[in-house]
Each structure stands twice: as C-alpha cells, then as structure tokens.
C-alpha positions in Angstrom: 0.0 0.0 0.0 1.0 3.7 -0.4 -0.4 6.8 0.7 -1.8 10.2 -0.7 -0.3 11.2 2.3 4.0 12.1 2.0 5.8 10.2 5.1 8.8 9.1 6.1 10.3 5.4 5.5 11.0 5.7 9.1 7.8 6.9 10.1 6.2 4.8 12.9 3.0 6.1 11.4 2.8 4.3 8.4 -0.2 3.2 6.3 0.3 -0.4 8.2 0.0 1.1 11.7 -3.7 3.5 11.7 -3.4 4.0 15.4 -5.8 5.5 17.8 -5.7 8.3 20.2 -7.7 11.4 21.3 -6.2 15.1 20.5 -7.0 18.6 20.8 -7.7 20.6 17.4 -7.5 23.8 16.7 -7.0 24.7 20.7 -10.7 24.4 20.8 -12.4 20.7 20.8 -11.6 17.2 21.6 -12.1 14.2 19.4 -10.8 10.5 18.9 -7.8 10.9 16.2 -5.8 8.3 14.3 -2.3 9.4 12.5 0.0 9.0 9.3 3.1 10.6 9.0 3.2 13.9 10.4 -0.6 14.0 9.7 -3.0 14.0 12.7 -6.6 13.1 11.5 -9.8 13.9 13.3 -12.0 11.5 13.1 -15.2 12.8 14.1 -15.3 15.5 11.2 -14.3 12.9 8.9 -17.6 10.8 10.2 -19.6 13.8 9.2 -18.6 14.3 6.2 -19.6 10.6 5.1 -16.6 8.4 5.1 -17.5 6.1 7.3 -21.3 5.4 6.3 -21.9 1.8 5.7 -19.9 0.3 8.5 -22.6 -1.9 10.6 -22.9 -1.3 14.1 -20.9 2.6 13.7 -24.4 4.3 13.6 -23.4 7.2 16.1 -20.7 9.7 15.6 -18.5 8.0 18.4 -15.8 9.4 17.5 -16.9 13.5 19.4 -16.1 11.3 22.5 -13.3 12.4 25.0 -12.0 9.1 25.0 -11.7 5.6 22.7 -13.7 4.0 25.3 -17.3 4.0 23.4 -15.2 3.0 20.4 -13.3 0.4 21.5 -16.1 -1.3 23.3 -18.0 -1.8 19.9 -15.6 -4.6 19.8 -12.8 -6.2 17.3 -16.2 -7.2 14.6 -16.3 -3.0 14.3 -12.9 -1.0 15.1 -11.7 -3.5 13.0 -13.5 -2.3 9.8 -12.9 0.9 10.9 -9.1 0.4 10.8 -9.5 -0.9 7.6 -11.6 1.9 6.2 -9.3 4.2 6.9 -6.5 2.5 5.1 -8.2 2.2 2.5 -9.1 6.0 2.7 -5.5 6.9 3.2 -4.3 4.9 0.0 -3.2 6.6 -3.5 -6.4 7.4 -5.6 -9.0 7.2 -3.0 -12.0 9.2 -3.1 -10.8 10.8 0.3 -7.2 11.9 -1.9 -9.7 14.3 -4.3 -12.1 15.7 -0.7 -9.8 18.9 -1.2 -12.9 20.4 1.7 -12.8 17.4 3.4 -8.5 17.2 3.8 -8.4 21.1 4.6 -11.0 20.2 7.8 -9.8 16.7 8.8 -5.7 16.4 8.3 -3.4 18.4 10.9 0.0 18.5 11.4 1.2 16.9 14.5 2.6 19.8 15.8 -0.6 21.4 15.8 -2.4 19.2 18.2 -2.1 18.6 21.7 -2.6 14.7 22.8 -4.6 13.6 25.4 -4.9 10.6 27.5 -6.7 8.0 25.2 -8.9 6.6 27.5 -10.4 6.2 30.6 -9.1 3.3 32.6 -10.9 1.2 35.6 -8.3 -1.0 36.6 -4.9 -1.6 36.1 -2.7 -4.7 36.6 1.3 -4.5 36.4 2.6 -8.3 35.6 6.4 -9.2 36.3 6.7 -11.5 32.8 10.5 -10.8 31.3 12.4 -13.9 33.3 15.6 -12.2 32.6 14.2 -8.9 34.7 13.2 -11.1 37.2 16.0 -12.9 37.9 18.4 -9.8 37.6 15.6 -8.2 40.6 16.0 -11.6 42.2 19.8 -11.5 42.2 19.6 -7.7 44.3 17.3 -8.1 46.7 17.4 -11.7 47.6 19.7 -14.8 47.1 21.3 -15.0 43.4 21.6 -18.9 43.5 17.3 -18.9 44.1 16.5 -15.7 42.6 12.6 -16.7 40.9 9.8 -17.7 43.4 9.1 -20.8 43.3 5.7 -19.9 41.3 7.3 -17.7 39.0 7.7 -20.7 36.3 4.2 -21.5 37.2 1.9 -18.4 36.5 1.5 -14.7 35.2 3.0 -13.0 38.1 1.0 -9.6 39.3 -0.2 -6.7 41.6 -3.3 -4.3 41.1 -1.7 -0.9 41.0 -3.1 2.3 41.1 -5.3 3.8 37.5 -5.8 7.1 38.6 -1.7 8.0 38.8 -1.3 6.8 34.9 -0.9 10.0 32.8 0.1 10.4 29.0 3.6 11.4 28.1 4.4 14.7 28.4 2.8 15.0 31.8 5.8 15.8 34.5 6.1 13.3 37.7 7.5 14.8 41.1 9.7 12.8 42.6 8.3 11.0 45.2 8.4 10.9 49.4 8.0 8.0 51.6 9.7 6.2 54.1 13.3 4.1 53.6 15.8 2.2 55.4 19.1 3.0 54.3 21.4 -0.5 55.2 23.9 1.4 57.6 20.8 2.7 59.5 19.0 0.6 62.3 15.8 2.7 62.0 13.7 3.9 58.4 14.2 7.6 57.6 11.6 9.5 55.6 12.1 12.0 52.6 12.4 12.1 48.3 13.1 8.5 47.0 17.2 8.8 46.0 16.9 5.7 43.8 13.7 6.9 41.4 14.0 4.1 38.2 12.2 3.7 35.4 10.9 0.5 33.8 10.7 -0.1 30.4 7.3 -1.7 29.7 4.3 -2.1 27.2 0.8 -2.5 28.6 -2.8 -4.2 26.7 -5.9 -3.0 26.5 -9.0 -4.7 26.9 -12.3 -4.0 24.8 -15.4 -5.8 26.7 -16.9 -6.0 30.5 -17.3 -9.5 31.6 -19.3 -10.7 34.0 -18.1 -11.7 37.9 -17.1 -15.5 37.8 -16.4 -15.7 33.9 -12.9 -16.5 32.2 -11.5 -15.9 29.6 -9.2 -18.9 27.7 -5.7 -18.0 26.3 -7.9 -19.2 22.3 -10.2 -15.8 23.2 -8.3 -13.6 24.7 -6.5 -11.6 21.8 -10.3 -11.0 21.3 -10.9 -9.0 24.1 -7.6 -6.6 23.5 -8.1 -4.1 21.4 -4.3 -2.9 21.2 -1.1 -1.9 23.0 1.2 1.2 24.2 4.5 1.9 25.7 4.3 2.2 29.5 6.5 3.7 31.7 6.0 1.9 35.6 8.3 4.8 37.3 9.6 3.6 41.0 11.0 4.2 44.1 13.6 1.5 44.4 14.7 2.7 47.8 10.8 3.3 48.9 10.0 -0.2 47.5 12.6 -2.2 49.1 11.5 -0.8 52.4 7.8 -1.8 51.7 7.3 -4.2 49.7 7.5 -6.8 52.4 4.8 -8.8 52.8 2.1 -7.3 50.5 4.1 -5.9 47.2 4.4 -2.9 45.4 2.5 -0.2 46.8 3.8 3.6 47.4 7.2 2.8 45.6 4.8 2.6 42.3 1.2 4.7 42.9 3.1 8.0 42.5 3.0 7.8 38.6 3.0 6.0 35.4 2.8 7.3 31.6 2.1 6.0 28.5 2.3 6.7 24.8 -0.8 8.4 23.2 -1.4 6.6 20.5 -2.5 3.2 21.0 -1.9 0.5 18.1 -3.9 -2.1 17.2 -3.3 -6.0 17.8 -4.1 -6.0 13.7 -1.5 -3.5 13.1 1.3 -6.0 14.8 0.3 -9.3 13.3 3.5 -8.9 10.5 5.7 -9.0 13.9 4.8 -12.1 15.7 6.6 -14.5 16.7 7.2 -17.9 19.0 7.0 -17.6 22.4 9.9 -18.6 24.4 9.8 -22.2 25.6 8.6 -22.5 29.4 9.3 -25.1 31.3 8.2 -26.7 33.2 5.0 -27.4 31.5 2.5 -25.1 32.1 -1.0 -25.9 34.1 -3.9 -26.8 30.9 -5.9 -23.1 31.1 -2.3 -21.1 30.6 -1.5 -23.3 26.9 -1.7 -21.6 24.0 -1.4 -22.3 20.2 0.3 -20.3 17.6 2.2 -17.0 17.9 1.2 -15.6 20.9 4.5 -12.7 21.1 5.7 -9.7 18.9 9.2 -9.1 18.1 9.0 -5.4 19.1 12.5 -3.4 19.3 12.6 -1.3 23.1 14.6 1.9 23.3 15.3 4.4 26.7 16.8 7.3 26.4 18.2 9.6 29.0 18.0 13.6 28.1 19.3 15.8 31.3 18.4 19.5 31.5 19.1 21.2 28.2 21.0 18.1 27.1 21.5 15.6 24.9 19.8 12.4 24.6 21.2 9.5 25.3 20.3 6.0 24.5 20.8 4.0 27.3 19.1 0.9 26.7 17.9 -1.8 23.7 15.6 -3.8 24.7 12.6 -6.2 22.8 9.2 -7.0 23.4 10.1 -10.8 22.5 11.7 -11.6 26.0 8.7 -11.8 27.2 8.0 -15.5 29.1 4.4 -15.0 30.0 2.5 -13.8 26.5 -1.3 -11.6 26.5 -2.7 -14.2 26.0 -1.6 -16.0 29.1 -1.7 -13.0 31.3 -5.8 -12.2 30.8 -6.1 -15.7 30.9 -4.6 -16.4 34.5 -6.2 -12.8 35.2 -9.6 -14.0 34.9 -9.4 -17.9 36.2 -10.4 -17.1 39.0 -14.0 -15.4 38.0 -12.3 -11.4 38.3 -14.5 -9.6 35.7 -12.6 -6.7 33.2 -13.9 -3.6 32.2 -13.2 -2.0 29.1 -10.5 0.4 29.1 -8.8 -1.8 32.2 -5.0 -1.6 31.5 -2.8 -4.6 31.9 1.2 -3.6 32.1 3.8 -6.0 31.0 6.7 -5.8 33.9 9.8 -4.1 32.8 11.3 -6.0 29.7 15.2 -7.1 30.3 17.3 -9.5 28.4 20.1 -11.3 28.8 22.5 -8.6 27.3 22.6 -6.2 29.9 22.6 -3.4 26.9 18.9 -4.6 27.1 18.2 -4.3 30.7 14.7 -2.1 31.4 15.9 -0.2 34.2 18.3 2.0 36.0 18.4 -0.7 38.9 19.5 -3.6 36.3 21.7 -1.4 33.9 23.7 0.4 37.0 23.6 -2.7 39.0 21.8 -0.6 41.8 24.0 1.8 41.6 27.6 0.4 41.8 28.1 0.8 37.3 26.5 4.1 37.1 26.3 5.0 33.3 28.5 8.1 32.0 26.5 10.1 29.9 27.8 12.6 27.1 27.6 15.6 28.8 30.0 13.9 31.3 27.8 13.4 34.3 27.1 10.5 35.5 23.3 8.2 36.8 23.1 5.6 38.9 19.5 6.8 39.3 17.4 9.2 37.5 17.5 12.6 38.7 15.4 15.8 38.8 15.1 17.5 35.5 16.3 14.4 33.8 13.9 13.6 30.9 13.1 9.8 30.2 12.0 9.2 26.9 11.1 5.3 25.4 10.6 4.5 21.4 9.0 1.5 20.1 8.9 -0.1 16.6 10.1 -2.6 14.3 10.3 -3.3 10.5 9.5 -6.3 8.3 9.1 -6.2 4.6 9.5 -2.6 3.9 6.5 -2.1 6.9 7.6 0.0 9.6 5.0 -0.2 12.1 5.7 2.0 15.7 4.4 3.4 18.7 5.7 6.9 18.8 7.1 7.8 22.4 6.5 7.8 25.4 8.3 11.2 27.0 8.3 12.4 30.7 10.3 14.8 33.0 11.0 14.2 36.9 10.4 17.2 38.6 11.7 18.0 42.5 9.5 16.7 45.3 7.0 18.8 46.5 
C-alpha cells in the first residue's frame, strides 16, 4: 500500500499502523484521532462528512467522544472495519485523496495538536513477565543462586496498582516521598526516593466487561484486547525495598505511570509475531496456548538531562517476554475477576540477557555500583530531577515500519 499522504520510510505512522488516540484541534475541541506521518486526523469530522457510512454497528458519531472508550467497546467485529476503512481512505487514488474540503478540515500537522490521554481506565494490573528482569531483581534483593519464586515458572506473576496515577507522556512526575531504610541505619528515615527508576514496559488493553465468575481462555483472549502502548511503571527503588514486604508494590509505584498516546492495534502488529519462548516446566492446561502468541518489538530508553543531549541507554525487545497476552488475561480471569473495558494490563519491565537490554536504572547500574557516564559527562546511577526519560517503540519487516511513537516524561523536584 501507499499513501496520498507524503511520510517518512522511518515513520512509525505508516499506512500499516492506523493507530488511535484522542487530540485537541485547533485549541478548541476534543475528538478520537488516528495518524500517518506527520498528519494527525480527526476523526469525528471525517464521520460527518460521510466516510465512514456503511460500517454496521458505527451508527453514532462515536468518534466526538473524549475518549476511545465507546469505540473500543464496539468490539474487534467494528474498530476492525474501521481500521481498515481508513487505510483504504489513506491509500493513492482514494475518493478521500480528491475531498480537497474534506482534507483542509480533517488532516493536521502533529505539531498542531495537543494529545490527550486516550482513555479512561478502571483497573490496572502490572505483571512481572520478562524472566531475565526477574531474575536480575531476584539476584539484588534476595539470594542470586534462588533468585525466581518458586511460582514464578508457574503463572502470570502480578499486583493491582493504582489507574488514577497513569498519565500520557508529556505530563511531569514529582519525585516521590516516603519512608526508607538505608542498610547502615537501624531505624527507616523519611524524605524524596534517591533511587527513582524507570521500567521499560508495554501494557494491553482490553475491549469488553465481563461478567463476575467468567474467564477468559488463552484461544479468546486476543479478542478481548483491542491494542497496545509503551508504559513507563516509574519507582521508588529505595521506597519499594523498604515496603514491599509482605504485600508488594505499593507507594514505591502509585506516585506515577505514563504511556504513549497513541494506542496500536493488535491488527496493526500481526507482521511482527513471533514464537513464544519455551517454558518449562510445563504449564497448568488453562495457561496453553497455540500459535504466535508474542511480537518481536525493538525497546529503546533514552536519558535527556536538562538542556542536554539524549542518550540511548538501553535496547531492549518485546520478545523476551516469558508470559505472552494471552496467558496473562487468561490467568487474570481464572479465578471469575471480571474486566472492564478500558482496564489496563502492564507487562513488567522488559530485560534480556544482554545487559545493553536491561529495562531499568536498577539492572543497567547494578543498583548503583556501574553508574552509566553520559555525554555531557555526568554520571546516573538513578534518574534525577530534571532528567527527561523518553522510550521508542517499533520494528520493521518487509519494507513495513509499524511503531508506537514515544513515550516522554520529565522528573520534577518533590514537592
């Protein structure tokens, strides 16, 4: 396929991607939006103007929402369609390529819209999948000969974290307060976290409400997500060492989370999947699978200090994942837990063995004794304030580039 629209080869908005997000035009409204290029598209005006007539089941202008919720609930039967309508819209020689009216009132340059946060999310789970993150987490905080749980081969390990802390990138986090118990002290101390990390994750979104005491099987679940985005889990490593003892996770994570804005379709990454890695032992009968369950989806972090550089600090793929989607909102909802649409399911921070691959400050400085030199000659064994994190996403097969866009956030002094 090729576009009316003039891209980049090394666009992550191609013709293959059609993502979804919400933006602000013209300073003035708020509608759902996809992208191509440089080109951000409104998609409400371009329902009024006809182009989507035809499509079963898209009878309402949906699209005049504030977020992709309405849409995405009308289910894989319908955004699908959609997706594909657009496409085809976007192609050479479409009747949209001739709509001189309808381009002037529909097509803006990304610079010229502000994005929101895509959606409005229930719950949120953050899984622990990348075996190679958790044994390097393992190895510092524990005992590096056991380092996994004894479950961890078993099932999707996870904690509910907190929905109402996820922003989109471009929102600022403070660093956070809280209590911690430095090792040459006998008593905890309280004050800003001095080990603040990032994680280098991707997160699932789910399209449908089920009811309390249904499942979901690993054969339906890819049904029930609509699509992906980068997700940044920012911690407290010094507030979550202290805590996390005997309930997990808790105000070493709540302070913040952000995510890309534009959230890409399962569809969109179907040219990228790949085998899962062999587990072993066997897995328990409702966590099997067939077919290619994982994406081969190349990770980048970046580093930027105050009016600096950035620097690329870490290379990480989707692919190390152990524990696939489809596994994850399967063991998710064997127990009868009901999803909402919207709910947002984090992967854990993606590592692999490489330590040039390693999804956080805590695996690629060792917890501080390798901090990394940057180019302005300053060294990090832990993000500080003003230091802007920024994570890519994207791969390439057959001349398709297919990406994510970024996910971009500064760390600001504690209040």
């Amino acid at each position: 396929m090729k576009s009316f629209v003039e891209n980049s080869e090394s666009t992550d908005f191609s013709i293959y991607n059609i993502p979804f997000g919400v933006a602000v035009f013209n300073q003035e409204y708020i509608a759902c939006a996809t992208r191509i290029g440089n080109q951000v598209i409104d998609l409400a005006t371009l329902y009024d103007e006809g182009y989507f007539e035809n499509i079963e089941g898209l009878d309402d202008n949906i699209f005049e929402a504030y977020t992709l919720n309405p849409f995405i609930e009308l289910g894989k039967p319908v955004t699908t369609k959609v997706r594909e309508r657009i496409q085809e819209l976007l192609t050479e020689g479409s009747t949209l390529s001739k709509d001189e009216i309808a381009i002037e009132s529909c097509f803006f340059d990304s610079e010229e819209v502000q994005m929101m946060m895509p959606l409005h999310i229930p719950n949120y789970t953050d899984f622990y999948s990348s075996i190679d993150h958790a044994t390097n987490v393992g190895s510092l905080f524990r005992d590096p000969e056991n380092a996994l749980f004894p479950n961890w081969k078993h099932l999707p390990v996870g904690y509910h974290g907190r929905a109402s802390s996820i922003v989109v990138s471009g929102i600022d986090i403070h660093r956070p307060k809280g209590q911690m118990k430095p090792a040459d002290q006998d008593k905890p101390i309280f004050g800003p976290s001095k080990q603040l990390d990032f994680e280098l994750e991707m997160a699932f979104i789910t399209n449908k409400d089920t009811e309390m005491g249904e499942s979901i099987s690993t054969k339906d679940a890819e049904d029930a997500i609509f699509g992906m985005v980068i997700f940044n889990d920012w911690s407290a490593r010094d507030i979550q060492s202290w805590e996390y003892v005997p309930l997990g996770p808790f105000l070493g994570k709540n302070f913040g989370s952000s995510i890309s804005p534009w959230i890409v379709t399962l569809e969109a990454l179907d040219i990228f999947r790949i085998e899962s890695p062999k587990q072993d032992p066997e897995v328990l009968e409702y966590l099997q699978f067939e077919g290619n369950k994982n994406f081969d989806i190349q990770l980048e972090v970046y580093i930027q200090p105050e009016n600096g550089a950035e620097n690329l600090i870490s290379e990480s793929n989707y692919k190390y994942m152990y524990w696939n989607m489809a596994q994850q909102l399967a063991h998710h909802t064997i127990n009868g837990c009901n999803i909402e649409v919207g709910d947002m399911y984090a992967s854990g921070t993606i590592s692999g063995k490489d330590p040039k691959s390693f999804g956080s400050m805590l695996e690629l400085t060792w917890r501080g004794a390798n901090p990394i030199k940057l180019s302005d000659g300053t060294e990090r064994k832990f993000i500080e304030d003003n230091d802007t994190v920024i994570m890519r996403a994207y791969n390439e097969k057959d001349g398709k580039r297919v990406g994510f866009g970024e996910v971009k956030a500064k760390i600001l002094p504690a209040t």
